[in-house]
N, C-alpha and C positions, 0 to 999 in steps of 0.2 A: 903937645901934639899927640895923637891919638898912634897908635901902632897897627898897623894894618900888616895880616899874614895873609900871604895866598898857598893855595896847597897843588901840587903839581901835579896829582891825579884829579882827573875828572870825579863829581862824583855824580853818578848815571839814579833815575830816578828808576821808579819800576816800569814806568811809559815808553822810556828812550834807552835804550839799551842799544849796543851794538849788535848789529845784526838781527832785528827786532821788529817786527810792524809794530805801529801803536794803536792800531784797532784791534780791538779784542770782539770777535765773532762769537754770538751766539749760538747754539746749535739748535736747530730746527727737531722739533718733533711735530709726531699726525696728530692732531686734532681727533677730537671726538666722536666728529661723524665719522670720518677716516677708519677710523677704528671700528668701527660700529658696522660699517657698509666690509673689510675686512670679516671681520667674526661671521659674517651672513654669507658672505660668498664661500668660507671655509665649513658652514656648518651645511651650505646649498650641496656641497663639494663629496662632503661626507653622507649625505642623506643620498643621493644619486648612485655613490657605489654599495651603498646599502639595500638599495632598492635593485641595483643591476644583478647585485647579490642573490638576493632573493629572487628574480623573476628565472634564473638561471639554476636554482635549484628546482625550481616549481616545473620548469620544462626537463629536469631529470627527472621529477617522479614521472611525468605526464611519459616518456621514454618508456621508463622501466613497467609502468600497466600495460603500455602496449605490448611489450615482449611478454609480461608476464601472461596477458590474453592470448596471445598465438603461443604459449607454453601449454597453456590448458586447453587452443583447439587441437596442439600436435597429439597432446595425449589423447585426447577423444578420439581421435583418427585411429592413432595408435590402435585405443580398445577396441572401434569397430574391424581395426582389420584382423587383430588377434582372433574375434569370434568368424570371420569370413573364413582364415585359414582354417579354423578346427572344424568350419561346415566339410568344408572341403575336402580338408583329410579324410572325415567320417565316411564321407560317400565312396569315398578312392578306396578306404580302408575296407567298405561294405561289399565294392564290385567283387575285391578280390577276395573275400573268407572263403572258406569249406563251405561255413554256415549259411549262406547268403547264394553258394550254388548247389545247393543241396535243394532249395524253395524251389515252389512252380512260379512260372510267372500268371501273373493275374490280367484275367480276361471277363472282359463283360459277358455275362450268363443270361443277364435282362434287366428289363425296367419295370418297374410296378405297375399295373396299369388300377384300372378303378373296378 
């Protein structure tokens, strides 16, 4: 007769384990287009604030010519009223000299005739 042993641990395959599902899930990744339509919207994403970038400096220069134009009318004002005041002084200065009351005043004598 042949001898038969039994062994009184289980012995558990790699499928059945205690405390175990026996499906083994795959993980999911994106696909190609997936990816592809990604990279587009990220590079869409990056060209927009690059662009918001730029239109955002372009409206500071466009700022800073304006000021810098009403810099250069304030000056011209400026100069024209620096030469107004020194008309001005000049004649103030003239009423009152020695010099200037010491002159006769001038009086038509006549006109040419032919």
């Amino acid at each position: 007769m042949r001898e038969q042993s039994f062994t009184t641990r289980r012995t558990a395959s790699a499928g059945f384990a205690r405390n175990r599902n026996t499906v083994r899930h795959t993980r999911r990744s994106l696909g190609s287009i997936s990816q592809i339509v990604i990279v587009g919207m990220l590079t869409l994403v990056f060209g927009l604030i690059y662009v918001a970038e730029g239109t955002k400096a372009t409206s500071f220069d466009y700022e800073i010519s304006s000021v810098e134009s009403e810099i250069t009318e304030m000056n011209s004002k400026k100069d024209d009223l620096a030469v107004e005041k020194a008309r001005l002084t000049s004649v103030a200065t003239a009423k009152t000299s020695t010099v200037a009351a010491a002159m006769e005043d001038a009086t038509v004598t006549g006109y040419a005739t032919e």
